[in-house]
N, C-alpha and C positions, 0 to 999 in steps of 0.2 A: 762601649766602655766609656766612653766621652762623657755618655747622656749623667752621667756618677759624679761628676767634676761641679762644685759650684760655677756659677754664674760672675765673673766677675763685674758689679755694677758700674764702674767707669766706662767697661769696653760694651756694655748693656745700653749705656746714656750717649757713647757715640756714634752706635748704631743708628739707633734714634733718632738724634740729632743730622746725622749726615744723608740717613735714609727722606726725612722730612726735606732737607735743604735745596737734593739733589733729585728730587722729584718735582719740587716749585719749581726749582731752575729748568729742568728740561721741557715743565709745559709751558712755562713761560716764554722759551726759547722757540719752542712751536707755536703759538701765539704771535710774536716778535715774524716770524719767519711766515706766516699766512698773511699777516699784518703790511709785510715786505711786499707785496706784491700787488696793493694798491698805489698806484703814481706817486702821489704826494705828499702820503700819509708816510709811507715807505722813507721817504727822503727826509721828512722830519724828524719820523721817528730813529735814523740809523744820525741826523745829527745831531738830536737830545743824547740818545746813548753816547757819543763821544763829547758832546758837552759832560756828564754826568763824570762818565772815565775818566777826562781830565781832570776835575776836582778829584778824583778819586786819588789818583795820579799824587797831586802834592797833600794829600793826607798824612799824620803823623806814624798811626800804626799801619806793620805789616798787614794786617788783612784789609786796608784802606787801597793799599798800593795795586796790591794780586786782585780787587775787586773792579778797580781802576782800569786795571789791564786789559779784563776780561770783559768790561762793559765796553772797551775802546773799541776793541777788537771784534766783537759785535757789532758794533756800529761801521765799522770800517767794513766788514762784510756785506751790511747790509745797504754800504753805498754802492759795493763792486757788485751790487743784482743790477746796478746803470749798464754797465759793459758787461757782466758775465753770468748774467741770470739763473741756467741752470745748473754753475757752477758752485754759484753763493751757497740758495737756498739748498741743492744738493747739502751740501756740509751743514748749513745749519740746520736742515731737518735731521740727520745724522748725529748731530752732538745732541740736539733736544731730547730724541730717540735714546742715544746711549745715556743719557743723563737720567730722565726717568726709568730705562731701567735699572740703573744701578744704583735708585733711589728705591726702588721697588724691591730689590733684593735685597737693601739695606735695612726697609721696613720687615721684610717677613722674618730675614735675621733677628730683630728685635722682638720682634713677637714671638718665636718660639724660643727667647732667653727668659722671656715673662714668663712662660709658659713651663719652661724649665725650673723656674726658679719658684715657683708656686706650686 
């Protein structure tokens, strides 16, 4: 009965949108997190991420601040693989995981409102 109902195109373009976001993000996050686990790359890289967050941090808009957060936070992770390795990466192979797939179910959503709608 559903499949009878237009498509509404905002909640079509946010699928979209958040399916594409949350699929970069979580392979990214698995990348970041394989990446972690060379000595010094690791260490750099989990200090640029908190460099980055910080700026992010005193950013004017809301999404400057939540991105800020969430790059910190990454990086603070990715120092605690110093003391708690299978702890870190555990979680952030886990969030990259859950990210891409709820990027992946965001895109196929999108695809069959195209689909729908044509």
């Amino acid at each position: 009965m559903s499949d009878q109902y237009p498509v509404d195109p905002r909640t079509l373009s946010d699928k979209g949108s958040r399916g594409v976001m949350s699929a970069g993000a979580g392979a990214g996050l698995l990348v970041i997190n394989a990446l972690l686990g060379v000595p010094v790359v690791g260490w750099v890289l989990s200090a640029g991420l908190i460099g980055l967050g910080a700026m992010g941090l005193f950013g004017k808009t809301k999404t400057d601040k939540v991105s800020g957060t969430l790059l910190s936070a990454a990086g603070v992770a990715g120092l605690a693989t110093m003391f708690l390795p299978g702890l870190s990466r555990g979680l952030l192979g886990l969030g990259g995981m859950g990210l891409l797939i709820y990027g992946i179910a965001n895109i196929v959503g999108f695809i069959a409102g195209v689909r729908k709608k044509s």
